[in-house]
C-alpha positions as CSV (number, residue, x, y, z in Angstrom):
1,X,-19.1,88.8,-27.8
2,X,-21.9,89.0,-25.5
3,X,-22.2,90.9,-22.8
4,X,-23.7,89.2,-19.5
5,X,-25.3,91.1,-16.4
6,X,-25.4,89.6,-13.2
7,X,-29.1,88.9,-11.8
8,X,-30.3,91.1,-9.5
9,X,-32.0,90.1,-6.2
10,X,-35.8,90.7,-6.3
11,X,-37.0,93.5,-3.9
12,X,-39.8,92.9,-1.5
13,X,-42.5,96.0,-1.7
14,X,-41.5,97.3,1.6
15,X,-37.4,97.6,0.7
16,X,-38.9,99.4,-2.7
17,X,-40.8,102.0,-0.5
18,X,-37.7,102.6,1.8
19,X,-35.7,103.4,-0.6
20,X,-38.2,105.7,-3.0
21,X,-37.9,107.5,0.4
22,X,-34.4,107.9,1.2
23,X,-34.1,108.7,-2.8
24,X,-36.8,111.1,-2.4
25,X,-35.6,112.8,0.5
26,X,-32.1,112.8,-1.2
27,X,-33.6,114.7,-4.2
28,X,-34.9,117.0,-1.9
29,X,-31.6,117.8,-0.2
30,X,-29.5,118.2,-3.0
31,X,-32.3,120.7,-4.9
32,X,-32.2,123.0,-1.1
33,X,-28.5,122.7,-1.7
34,X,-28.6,124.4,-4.8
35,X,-31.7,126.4,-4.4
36,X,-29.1,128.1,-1.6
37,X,-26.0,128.6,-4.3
38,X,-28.1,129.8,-7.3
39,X,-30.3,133.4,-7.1
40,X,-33.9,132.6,-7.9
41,X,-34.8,132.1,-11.8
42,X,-37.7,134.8,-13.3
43,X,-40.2,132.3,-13.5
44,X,-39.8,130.8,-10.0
45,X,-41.6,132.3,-7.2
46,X,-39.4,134.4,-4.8
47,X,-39.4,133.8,-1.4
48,X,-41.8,136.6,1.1
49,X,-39.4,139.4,2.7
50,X,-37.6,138.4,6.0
51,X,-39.8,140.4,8.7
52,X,-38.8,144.2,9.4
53,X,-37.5,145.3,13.0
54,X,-38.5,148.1,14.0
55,X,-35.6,149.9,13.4
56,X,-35.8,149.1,9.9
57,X,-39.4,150.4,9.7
58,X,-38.1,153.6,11.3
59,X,-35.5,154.2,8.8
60,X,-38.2,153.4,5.9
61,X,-40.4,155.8,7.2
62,X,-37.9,158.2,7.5
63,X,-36.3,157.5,4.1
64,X,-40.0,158.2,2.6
65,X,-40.5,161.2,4.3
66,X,-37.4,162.3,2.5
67,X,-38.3,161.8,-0.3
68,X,-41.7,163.4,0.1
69,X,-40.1,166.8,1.4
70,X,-37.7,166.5,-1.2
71,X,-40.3,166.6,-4.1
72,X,-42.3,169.0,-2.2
73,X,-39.4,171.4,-1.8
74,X,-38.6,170.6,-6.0
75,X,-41.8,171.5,-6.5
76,X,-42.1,174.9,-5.6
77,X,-41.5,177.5,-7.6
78,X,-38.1,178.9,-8.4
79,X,-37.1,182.3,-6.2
80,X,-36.6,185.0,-8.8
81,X,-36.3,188.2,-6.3
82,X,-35.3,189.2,-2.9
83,X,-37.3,191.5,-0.9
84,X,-37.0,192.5,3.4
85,X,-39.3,190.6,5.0
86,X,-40.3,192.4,8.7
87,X,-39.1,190.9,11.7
88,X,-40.3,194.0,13.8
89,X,-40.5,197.7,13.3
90,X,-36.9,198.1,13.5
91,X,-35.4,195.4,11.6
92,X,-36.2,193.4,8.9
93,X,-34.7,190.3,6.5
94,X,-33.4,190.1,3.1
95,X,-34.6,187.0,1.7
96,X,-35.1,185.2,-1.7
97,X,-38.9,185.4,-2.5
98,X,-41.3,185.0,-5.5
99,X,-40.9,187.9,-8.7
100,X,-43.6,190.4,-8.3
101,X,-44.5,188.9,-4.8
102,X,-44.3,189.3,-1.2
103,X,-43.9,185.8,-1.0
104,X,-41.7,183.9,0.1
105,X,-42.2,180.2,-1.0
106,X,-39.9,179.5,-2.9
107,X,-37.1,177.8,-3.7
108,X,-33.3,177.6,-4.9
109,X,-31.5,174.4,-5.9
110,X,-28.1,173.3,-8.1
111,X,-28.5,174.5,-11.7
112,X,-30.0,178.0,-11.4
113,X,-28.2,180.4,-13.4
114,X,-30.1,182.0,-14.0
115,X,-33.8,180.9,-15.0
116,X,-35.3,177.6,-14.3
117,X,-37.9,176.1,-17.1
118,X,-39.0,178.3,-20.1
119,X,-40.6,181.7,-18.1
120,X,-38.2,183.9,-18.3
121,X,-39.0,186.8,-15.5
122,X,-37.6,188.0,-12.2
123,X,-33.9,188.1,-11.4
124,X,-32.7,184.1,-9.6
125,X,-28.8,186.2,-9.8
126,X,-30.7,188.3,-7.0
127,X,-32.2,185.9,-4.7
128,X,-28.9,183.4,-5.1
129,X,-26.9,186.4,-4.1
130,X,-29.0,187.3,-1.3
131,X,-28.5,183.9,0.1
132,X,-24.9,183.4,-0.8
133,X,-24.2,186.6,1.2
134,X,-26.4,185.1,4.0
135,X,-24.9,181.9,4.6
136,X,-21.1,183.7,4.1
137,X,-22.3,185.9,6.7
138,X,-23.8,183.7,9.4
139,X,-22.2,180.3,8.6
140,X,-18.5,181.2,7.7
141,X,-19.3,179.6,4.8
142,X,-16.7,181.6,2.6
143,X,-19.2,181.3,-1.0
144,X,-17.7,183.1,-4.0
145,X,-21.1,185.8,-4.2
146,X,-22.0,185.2,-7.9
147,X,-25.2,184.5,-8.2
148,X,-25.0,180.7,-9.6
149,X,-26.3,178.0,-7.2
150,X,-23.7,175.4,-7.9
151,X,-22.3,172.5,-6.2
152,X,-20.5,175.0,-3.4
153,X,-23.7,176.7,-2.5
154,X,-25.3,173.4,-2.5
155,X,-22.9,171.7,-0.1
156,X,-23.3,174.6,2.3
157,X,-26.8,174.8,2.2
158,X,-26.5,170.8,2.9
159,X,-24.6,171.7,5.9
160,X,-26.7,174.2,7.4
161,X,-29.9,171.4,6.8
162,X,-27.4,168.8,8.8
163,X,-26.8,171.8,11.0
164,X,-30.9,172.6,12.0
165,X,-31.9,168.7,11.7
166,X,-33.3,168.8,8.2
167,X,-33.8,166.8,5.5
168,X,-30.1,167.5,3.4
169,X,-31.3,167.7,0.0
170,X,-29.1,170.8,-0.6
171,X,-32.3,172.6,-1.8
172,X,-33.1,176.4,0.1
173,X,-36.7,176.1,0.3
174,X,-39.1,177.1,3.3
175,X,-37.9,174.5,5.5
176,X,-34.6,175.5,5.6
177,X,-35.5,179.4,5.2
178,X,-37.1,179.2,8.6
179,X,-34.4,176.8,10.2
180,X,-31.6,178.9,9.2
181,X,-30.2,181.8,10.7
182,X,-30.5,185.1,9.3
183,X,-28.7,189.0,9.6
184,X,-31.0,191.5,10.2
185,X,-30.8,194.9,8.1
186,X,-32.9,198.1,9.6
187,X,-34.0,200.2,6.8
188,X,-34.5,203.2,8.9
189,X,-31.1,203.2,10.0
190,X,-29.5,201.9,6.7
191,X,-27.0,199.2,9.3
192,X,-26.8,195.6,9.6
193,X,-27.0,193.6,12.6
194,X,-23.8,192.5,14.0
195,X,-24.9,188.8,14.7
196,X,-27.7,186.3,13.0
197,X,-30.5,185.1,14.6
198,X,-33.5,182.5,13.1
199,X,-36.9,185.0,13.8
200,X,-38.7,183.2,11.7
């Protein structure tokens, strides 16, 4: 049995570019459509960033800046000795500082008990209990004194960074040595102060 197809009517050119038009402009319509509902392929190009506000620039800056002082405080070297720095001729603080050094450049951050890296010098047990003490002292913090910078000593030390308007990183390092508050202990006189005070 053959199948017969009615005769279409024959198009003028002008009714043949309409509708390559309309068809064209409904290709374009549907492929927005699902350009919207699918993520972009790996080949395709992606589309520029939507413009930053300026708030968004500020917290980009500020989220960089982080992360430098982060790294910078990381990067120091690890505080394997405590030593009383001089405030005055009176008074002095006990700080974490460099082994064999009067510095005190140095920092302390989650992990170290006792050495940090393969030299194995100095006494971190010292310096972590020297700040332990500190912050127990001068922030209420209530620290168990034992020398191991764990996740408590980090979450105060976070606290006291909120505290001075730091970066909270939960790493002591200069920044937050000189922030922080501090008790005083007089040598000549063998006492402690009875309050803490940032002379730094």
């Amino acid at each position: 049995m053959a199948i017969s197809f009615p005769s279409l009517p024959k198009l003028s050119g002008r009714t043949v570019a309409i509708l390559a038009a309309v068809g064209a402009l409904a290709v374009r319509v549907v492929a927005a459509g699902a350009a919207k509902d699918q993520p972009a392929s790996a080949g395709a190009p992606a589309a520029g960033p939507a413009p930053q506000t300026a708030a968004d620039q500020a917290t980009d800056a500020a989220r960089t800046s982080a992360d430098a002082e982060a790294k910078a405080a990381a990067a120091l070297p690890q505080c394997r000795a405590a030593r009383l720095v001089p405030v005055n001729r009176s008074w002095g603080i006990p700080m974490p500082s460099i082994y064999g050094s009067t510095s005190t450049t140095c920092n302390l951050m989650y992990g170290d008990d006792p050495h940090r890296g393969s030299t194995v010098y100095g006494d971190p047990d010292t310096a972590i209990r020297v700040l332990q003490r500190n912050l127990n002292f001068c922030y209420g913090s209530n620290l168990a004194v034992d020398g191991i910078y764990g996740s408590n000593t980090r979450a105060v030390v976070k606290l006291v960074q909120r505290k001075h308007k730091l970066v909270a990183d939960g790493i002591y390092g200069p920044k937050t040595r000189s922030a922080m508050n501090w008790r005083l202990y007089s040598s000549a006189t063998q006492s402690w102060s009875k309050g803490c005070s940032s002379p730094l």
